[in-house]
C-alpha positions as CSV (number, residue, x, y, z in Angstrom):
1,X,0.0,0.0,0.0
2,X,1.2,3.7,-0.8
3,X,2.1,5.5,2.2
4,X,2.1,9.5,1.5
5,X,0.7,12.5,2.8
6,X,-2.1,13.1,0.5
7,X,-3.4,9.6,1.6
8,X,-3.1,10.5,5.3
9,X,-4.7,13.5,4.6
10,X,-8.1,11.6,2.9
11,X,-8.1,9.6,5.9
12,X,-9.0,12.2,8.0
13,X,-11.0,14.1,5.8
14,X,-13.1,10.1,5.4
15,X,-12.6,10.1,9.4
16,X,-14.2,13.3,10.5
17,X,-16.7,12.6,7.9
18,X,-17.6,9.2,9.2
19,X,-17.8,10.5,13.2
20,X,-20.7,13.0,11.8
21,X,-22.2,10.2,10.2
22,X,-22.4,8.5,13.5
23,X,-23.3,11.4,15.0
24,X,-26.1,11.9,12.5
25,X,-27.5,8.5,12.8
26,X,-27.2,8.5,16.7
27,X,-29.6,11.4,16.7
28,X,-32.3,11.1,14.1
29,X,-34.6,13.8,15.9
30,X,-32.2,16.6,15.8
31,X,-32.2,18.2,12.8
32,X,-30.5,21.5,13.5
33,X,-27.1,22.2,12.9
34,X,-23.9,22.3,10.9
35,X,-20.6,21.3,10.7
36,X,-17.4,22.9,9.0
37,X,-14.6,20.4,7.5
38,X,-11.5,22.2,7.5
39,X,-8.5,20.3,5.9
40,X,-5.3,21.9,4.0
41,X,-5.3,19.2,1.2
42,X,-7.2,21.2,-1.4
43,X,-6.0,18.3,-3.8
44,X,-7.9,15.9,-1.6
45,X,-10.9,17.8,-1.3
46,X,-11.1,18.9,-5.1
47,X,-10.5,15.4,-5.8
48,X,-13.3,13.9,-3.0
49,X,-15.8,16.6,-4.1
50,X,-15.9,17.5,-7.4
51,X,-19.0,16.9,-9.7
52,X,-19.4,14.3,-12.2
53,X,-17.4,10.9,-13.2
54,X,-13.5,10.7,-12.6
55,X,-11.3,10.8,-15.2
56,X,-8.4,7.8,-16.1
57,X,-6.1,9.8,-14.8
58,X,-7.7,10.3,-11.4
59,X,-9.3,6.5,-11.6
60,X,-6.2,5.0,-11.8
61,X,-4.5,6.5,-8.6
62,X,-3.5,4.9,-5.7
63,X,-5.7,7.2,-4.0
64,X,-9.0,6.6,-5.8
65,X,-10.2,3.8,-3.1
66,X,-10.4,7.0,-0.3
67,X,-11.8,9.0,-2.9
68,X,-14.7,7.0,-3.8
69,X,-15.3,6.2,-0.1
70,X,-15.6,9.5,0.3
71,X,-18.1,10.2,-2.3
């Protein structure tokens, strides 16, 4: 497995994201609310968030397995 910073990086981005799933789920009356993700690895996020299907070049990344748990 690749070991690099922009995978550490997705792993706390898909982290954070699953605790406020749990959170979500652990309180299905509350509906009020927000929450603000705040991670330096625009590459991460632009990848993780953008719109539409992925390209070869971003399929074929060692990344792409965070990325489309992410989505």
């Amino acid at each position: 497995m690749n070991r690099n910073p922009y995978r550490a990086e997705l792993y706390s981005i898909l982290a954070a994201l699953t605790v406020l799933l749990q959170a979500e789920s652990g309180s299905p009356t509350y509906t009020g609310g927000t929450a603000t993700l705040i991670s330096n690895c625009q590459k991460g996020l632009r990848n993780a968030l953008s719109p539409g299907p992925a390209g070869v070049k971003e399929a074929t990344q060692d990344e792409y397995d965070l990325i489309m748990e992410i989505c």
